[in-house]
TIFIGU-198895 format. One record per residue (C-alpha): residue number from 0; x, y, z. Coordinates in Angstrom, 3 decimals. Each point is the difference from the previous one (the first is absolute). Example, Ala and Ser with C-alpha at 12.3 -4.5 7.8 and 13.67 -1.06 7.14 Angstrom:
TIFIGU-198895
   guro          X          Y          Z
      0     12.300     -4.500      7.800
      1      1.370      3.440     -0.660
end
This chain:
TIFIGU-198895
   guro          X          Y          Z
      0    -75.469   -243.806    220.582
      1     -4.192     -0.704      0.884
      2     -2.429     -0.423     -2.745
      3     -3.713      0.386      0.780
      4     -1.854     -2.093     -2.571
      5     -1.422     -2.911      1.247
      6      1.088     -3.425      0.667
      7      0.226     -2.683     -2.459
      8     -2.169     -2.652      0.505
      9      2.994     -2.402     -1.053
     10      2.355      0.045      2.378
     11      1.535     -2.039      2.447
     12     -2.976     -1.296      2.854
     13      0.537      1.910      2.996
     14      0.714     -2.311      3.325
     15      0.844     -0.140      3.244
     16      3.983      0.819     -0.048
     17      2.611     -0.639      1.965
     18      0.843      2.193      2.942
     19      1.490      3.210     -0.489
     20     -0.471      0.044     -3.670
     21     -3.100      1.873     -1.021
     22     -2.170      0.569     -3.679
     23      0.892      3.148     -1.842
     24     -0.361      1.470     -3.455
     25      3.321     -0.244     -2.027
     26     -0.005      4.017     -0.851
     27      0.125      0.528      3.476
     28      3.588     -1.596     -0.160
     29      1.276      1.171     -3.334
     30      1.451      3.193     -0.259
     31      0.223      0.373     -3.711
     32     -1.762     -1.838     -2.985
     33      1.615      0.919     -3.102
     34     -0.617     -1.418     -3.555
     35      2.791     -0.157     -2.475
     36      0.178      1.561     -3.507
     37     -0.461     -1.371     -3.843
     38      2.971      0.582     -2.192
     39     -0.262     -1.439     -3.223
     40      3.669      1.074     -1.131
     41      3.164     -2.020      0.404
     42      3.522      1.076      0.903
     43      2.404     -2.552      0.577
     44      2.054      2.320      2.003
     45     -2.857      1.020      1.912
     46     -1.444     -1.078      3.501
     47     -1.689     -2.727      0.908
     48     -3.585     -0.654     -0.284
     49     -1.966     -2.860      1.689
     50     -2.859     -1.608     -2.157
     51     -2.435     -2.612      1.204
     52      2.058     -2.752     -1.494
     53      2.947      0.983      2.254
     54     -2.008     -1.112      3.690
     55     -1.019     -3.999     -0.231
     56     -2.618     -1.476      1.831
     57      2.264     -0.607      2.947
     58      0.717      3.388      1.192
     59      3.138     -0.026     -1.406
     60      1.256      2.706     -2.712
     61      1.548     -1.363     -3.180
     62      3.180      2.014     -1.451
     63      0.419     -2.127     -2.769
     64     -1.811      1.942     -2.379
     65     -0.451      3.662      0.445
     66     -0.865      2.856     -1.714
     67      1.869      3.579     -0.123
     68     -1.622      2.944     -0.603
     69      1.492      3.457     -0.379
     70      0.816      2.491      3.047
     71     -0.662      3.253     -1.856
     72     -2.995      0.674     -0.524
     73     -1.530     -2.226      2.520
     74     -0.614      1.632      3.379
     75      1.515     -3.281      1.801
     76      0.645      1.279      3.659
     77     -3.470     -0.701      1.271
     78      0.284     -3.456     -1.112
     79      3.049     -1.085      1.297
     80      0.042     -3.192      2.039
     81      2.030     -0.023      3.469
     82      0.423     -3.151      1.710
     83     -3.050     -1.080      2.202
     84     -2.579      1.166     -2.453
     85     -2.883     -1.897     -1.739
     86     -0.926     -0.500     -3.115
     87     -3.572     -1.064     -0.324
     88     -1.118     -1.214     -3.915
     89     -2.956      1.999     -0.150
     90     -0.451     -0.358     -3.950
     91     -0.319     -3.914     -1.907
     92     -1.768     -2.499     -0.947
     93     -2.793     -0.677      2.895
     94      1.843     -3.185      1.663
     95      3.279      2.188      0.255
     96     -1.447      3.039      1.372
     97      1.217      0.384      3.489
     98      3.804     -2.264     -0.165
     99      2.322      2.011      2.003
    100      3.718      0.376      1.043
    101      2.491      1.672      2.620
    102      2.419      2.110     -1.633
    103      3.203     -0.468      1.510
    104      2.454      1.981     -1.699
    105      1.896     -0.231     -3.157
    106      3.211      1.108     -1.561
    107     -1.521      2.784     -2.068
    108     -2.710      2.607      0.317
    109     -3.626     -1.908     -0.745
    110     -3.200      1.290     -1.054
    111     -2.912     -1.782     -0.387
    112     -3.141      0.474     -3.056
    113     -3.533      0.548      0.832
    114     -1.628     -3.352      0.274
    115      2.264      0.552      3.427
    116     -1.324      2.034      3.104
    117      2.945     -0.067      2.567
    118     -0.815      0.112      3.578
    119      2.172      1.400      2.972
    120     -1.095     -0.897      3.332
    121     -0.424      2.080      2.993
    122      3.224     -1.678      1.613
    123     -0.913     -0.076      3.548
    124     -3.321     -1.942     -1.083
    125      0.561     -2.365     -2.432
    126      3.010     -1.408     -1.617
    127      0.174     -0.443     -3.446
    128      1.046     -3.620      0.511
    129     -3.490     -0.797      0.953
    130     -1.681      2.058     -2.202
    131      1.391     -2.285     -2.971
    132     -0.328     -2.947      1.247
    133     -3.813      1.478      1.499
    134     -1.115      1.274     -3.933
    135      1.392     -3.501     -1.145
    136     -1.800     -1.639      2.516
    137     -2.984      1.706     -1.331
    138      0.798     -0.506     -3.687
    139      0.243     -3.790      0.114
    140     -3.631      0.399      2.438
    141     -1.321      1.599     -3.724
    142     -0.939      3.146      1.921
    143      1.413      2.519     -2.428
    144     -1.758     -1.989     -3.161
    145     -3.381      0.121      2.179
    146      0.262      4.011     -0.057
    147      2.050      1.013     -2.479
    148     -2.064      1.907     -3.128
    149      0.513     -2.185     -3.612
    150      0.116      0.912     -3.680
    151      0.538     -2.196     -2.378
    152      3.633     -1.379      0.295
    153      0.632      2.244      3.050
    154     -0.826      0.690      3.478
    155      1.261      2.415      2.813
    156     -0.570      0.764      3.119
    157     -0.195      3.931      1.049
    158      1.701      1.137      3.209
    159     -2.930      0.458      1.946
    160     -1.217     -3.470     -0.514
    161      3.115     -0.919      1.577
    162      0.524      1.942      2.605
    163     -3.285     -0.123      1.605
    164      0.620     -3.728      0.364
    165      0.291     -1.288      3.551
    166      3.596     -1.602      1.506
    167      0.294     -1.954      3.380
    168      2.994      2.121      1.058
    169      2.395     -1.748      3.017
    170      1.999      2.343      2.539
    171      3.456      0.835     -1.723
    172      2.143     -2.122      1.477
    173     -2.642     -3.473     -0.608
    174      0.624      1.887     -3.635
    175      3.388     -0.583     -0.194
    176      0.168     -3.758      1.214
    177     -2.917     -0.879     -2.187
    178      2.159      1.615     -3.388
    179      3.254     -1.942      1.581
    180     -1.940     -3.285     -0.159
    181     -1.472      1.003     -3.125
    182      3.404      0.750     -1.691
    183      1.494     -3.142      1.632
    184     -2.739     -2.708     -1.395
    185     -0.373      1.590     -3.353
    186      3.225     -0.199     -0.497
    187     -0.069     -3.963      0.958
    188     -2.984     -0.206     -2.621
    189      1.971      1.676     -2.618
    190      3.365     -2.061      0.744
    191     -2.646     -3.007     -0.233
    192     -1.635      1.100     -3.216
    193      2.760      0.488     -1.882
    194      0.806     -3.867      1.096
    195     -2.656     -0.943     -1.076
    196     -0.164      1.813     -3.073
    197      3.241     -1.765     -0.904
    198     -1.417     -3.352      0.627
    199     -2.608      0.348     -2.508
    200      2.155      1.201     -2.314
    201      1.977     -2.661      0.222
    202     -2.721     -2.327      0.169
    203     -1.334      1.438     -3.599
    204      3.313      0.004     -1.657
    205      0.059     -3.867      0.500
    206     -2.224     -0.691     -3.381
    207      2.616      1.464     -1.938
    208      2.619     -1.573      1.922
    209     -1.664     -3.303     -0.769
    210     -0.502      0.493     -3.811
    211      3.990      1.069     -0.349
    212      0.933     -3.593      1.390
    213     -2.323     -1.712     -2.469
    214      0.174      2.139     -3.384
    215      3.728      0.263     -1.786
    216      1.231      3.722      0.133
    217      1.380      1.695     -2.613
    218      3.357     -1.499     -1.887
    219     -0.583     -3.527      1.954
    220     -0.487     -3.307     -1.695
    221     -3.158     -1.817      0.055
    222      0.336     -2.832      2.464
    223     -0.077     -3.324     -1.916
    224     -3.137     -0.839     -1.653
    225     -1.351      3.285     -0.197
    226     -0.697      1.971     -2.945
    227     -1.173      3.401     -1.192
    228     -3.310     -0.290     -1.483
    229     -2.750      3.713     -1.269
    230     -2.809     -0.528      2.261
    231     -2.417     -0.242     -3.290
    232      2.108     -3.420     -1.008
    233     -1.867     -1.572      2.679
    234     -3.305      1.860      0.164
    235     -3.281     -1.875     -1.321
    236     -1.223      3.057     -1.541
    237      1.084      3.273     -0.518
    238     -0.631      1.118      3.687
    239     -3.716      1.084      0.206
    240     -0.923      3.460      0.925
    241     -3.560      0.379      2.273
    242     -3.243      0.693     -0.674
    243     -0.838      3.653     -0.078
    244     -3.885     -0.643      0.796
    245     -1.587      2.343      2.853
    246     -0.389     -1.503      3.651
    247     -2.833     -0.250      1.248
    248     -1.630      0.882      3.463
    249     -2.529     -2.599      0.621
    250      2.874     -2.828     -0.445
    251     -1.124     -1.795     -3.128
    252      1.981     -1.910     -2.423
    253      3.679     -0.979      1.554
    254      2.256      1.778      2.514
    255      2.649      1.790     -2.059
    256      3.805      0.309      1.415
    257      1.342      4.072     -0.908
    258      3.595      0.989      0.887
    259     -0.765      1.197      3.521
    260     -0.573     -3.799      0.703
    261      3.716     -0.890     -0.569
    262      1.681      0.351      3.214
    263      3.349     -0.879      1.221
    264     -0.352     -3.027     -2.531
    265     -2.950     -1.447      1.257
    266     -3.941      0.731     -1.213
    267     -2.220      2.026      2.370
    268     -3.554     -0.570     -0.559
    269     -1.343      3.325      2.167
    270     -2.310      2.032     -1.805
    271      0.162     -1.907     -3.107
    272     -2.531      1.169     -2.816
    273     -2.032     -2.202     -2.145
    274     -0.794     -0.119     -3.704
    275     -2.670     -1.924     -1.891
    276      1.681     -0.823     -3.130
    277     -1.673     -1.967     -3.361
    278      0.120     -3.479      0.332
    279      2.865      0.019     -3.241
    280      1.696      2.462      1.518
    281      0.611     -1.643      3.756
    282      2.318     -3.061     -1.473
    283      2.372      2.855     -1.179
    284      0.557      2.021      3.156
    285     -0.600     -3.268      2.506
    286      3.254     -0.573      2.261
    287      1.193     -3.066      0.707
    288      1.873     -1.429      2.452
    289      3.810      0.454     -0.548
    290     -0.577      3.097     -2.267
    291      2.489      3.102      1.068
    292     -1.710      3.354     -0.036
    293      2.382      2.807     -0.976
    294     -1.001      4.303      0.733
    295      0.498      1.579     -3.054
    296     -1.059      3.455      0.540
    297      0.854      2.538      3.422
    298      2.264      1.558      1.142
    299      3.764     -0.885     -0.289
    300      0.342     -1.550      3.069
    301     -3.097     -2.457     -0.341
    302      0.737     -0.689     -3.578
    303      0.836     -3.522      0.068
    304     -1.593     -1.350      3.129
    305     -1.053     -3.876     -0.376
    306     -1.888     -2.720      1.523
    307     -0.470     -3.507     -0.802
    308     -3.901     -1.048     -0.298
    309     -0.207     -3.069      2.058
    310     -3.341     -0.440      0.908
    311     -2.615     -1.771     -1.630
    312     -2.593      3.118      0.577
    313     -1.970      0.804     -3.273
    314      1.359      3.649     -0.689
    315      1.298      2.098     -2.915
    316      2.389      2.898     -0.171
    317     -0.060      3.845     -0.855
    318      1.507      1.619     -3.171
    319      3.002      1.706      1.995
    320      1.353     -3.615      0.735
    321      1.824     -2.550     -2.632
    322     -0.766     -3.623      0.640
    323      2.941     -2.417     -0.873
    324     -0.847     -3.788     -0.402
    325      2.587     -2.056     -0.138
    326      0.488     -3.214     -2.371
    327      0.339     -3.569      1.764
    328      3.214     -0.788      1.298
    329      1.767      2.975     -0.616
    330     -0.289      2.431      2.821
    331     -1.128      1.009      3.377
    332     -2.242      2.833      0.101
    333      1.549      0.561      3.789
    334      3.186     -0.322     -0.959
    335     -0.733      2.272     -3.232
    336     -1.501      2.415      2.247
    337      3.073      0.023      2.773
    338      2.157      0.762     -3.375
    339     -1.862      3.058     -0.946
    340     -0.215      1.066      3.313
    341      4.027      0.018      0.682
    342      2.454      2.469     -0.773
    343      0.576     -0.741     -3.894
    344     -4.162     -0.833     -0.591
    345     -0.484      3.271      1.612
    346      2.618      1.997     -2.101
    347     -1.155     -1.556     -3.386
    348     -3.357      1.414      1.014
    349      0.989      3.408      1.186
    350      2.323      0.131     -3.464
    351     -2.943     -1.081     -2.288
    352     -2.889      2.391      1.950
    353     -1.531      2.097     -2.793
    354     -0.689      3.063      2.317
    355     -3.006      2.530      0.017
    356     -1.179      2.992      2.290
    357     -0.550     -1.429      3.498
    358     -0.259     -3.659     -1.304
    359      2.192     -2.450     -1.774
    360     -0.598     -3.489     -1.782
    361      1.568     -2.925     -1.547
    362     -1.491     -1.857     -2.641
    363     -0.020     -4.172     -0.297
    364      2.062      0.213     -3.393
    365      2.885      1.547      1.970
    366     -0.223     -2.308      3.250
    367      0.276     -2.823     -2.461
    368      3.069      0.887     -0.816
    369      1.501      0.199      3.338
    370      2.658     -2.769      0.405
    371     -0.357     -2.032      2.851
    372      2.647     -2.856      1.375
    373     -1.564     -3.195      0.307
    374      1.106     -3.202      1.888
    375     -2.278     -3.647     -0.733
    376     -3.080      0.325      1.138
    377      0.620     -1.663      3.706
    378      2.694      2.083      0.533
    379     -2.268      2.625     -0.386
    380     -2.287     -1.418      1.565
    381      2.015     -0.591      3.057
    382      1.292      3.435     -0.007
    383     -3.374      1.529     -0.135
    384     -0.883     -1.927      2.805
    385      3.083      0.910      2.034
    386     -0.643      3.478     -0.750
    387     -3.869     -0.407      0.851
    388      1.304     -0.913      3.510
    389      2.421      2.787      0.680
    390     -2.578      2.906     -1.298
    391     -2.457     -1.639      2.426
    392      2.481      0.248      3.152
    393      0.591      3.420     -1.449
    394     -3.325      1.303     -0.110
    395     -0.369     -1.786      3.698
    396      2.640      1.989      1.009
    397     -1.197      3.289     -1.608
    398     -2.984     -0.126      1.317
    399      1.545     -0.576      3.440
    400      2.498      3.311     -0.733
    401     -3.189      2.231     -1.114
    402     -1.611     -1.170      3.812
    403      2.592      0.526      1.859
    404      0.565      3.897     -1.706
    405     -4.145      0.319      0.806
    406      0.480     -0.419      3.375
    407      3.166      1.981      0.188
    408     -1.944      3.036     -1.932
    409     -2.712     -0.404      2.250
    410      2.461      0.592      3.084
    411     -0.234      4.032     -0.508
    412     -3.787      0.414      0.430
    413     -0.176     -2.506      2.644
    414      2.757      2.317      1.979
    415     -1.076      2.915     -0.355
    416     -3.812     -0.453      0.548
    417      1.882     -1.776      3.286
    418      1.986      3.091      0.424
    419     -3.059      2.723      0.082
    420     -2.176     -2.592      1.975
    421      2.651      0.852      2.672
    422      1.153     -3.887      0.341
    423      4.003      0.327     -0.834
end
């Protein structure tokens, strides 16, 4: 299949190529480019129909969660998938136009909706092997987001668009070795991502590993000298709630801490927004160093985040967080804030959320009343410390997991821009 409209201007740079392979458009190598259907009915006996949410960002298609969509009444033959076809996302948002995948059989009939167009190649010409890996190559380049047309939450890229693009094609048989050595090294990077995966999953269930060793479980004892204490026994205050006065843009006043600034029990001070409050109002809202900051309003899962103010930076705080100050030799706002952030803090929280549409909050009068275990002050102390040690190693360790999956993800691109540069 040819198309005569004219070339994109975004496309892969033309170059000098290897010999024997030679430049041609990719409708001169398909031999049929067929979109899919809509269906908006459901059958749970029916066939299968694959969605954009069924083919990752990997090439690979995801059975975990598909849709079935009745056989009568559907015309399904001309969208049946055999193995070696592709399925090209022609329909999403802009940066997932383009993601593609081999089909390689299944255990069922298949047909695929209409953000799909399925290509079959001419099979003496080009394989469908390369084709993937070539539209993926050209996906992760951003050439499909360069061309594609956009609407507001949606892009797509017509069939013509695509086919008039240009691909370096190699002789058959340089084909076939270059999809063998494809197949082979994505399948190391896989078996190395998921090893990687594991390790920083492991490395970011070690907080909570951490906090179970320190903090009594449910039906144990208190250790000796410990004691159950409501967090408002040994609050100065109430717990304050923030100022609710407008930020500024021209940075007058003081900086003023929101909940985005609470992160992974530490305080970020990016993009921090300022407020110029009245001089009687600034003692009122004015952290100080040891104070614990608590998020009272977000979602579920952010609910509850904390971070101990330990700087002596003049700033104040926002209305969605709760400060707690804590009376003289009582209790450690880092070991307070550990507490609330283990498994029994976080399920008084979730249990005492008062929930809303898209939002839910927690006032001070209820985290007051949460019940917290307390040892003497140096053994909390010396626990926090401990604690402030391991979290540090862990967050070394994270951050050394979350590299080390970078440069595996990066592996793909680097392969098969490698691959179609004709140097595997």
């Amino acid at each position: 299949m040819s198309s005569t409209t004219k070339t994109p201007r975004h496309q892969e740079e033309k170059r000098e190529l290897p010999d024997g392979w030679r430049w041609v458009k990719l409708g001169e190598v398909i031999q049929d480019a067929q979109a899919g259907f809509a269906c908006g009915e459901r059958d749970a006996e029916g066939i299968v129909q694959l969605r954009m949410n069924n083919l990752d960002t990997r090439g690979n298609l995801i059975w975990d969660d598909v849709l079935r969509v009745p056989r009568e009444g559907n015309n399904i033959e001309p969208f049946l998938l055999v193995p070696g076809d592709v399925l090209f996302n022609n329909t999403n948002s802009t940066e997932l136009v383009g993601k593609s995948a081999l089909f390689a059989g299944y255990a069922e009939p298949i047909v695929y909706s209409n953000h799909f167009t399925r290509l079959r190649t001419i099979s003496d010409a080009l394989l469908p092997d390369v084709l993937a890996s070539w539209l993926n190559h050209q996906w992760q380049q951003g050439v499909f987001a360069a061309i594609c047309n956009r609407w507001i939450g949606q892009s797509a890229l017509k069939a013509d668009k695509l086919l008039n693009l240009e691909i370096p094609l190699p002789p058959l048989p340089e084909q076939r070795r270059i999809a063998g050595v494809l197949r082979e090294r994505m399948a190391a990077v896989e078996k190395a991502r998921a090893a990687a995966q594991a390790r920083l999953a492991a490395v970011k269930d070690l907080p909570a590993a951490f906090l179970r060793q320190v903090f009594p479980q449910p039906g144990q004892p208190l250790p000796d000298g410990w004691r159950w204490v409501k967090l408002g026994e040994v609050c100065d205050g109430l717990g304050q709630y923030g100022t609710s006065t407008k930020s500024n843009s021209d940075q007058r006043g003081v900086p003023a801490l929101g909940m985005y600034h609470i992160h992974g029990g530490r305080i970020r001070w990016e993009n921090v927004s300022y407020v110029d409050l009245q001089d009687e109002e600034l003692p009122k809202y004015l952290l100080l160093k040891g104070d614990l900051l608590f998020n009272r309003t977000n979602s579920a899962e952010l609910v509850g985040k904390t971070a101990v103010y330990d700087t002596d930076r003049a700033a104040v705080f926002a209305s969605y967080l709760i400060r707690f100050r804590f009376i003289d030799g009582t209790a450690d706002s880092r070991f307070v804030s550990a507490f609330i952030s283990s498994r029994e803090g976080r399920r008084f929280v979730e249990e005492n959320m008062a929930r809303a549409i898209g939002q839910v909050n927690i006032s001070a009068s209820t985290m007051r009343k949460m019940p917290v275990p307390l040892p003497p002050l140096p053994e909390q102390q010396r626990i926090a410390g401990a604690l402030r040690e391991q979290m540090a190693a862990v967050e070394k360790a994270r951050a050394a997991a979350e590299a080390e999956l970078n440069t595996i993800n990066a592996l793909p691109a680097a392969l098969l821009r490698r691959a179609f540069n004709g140097e595997i």
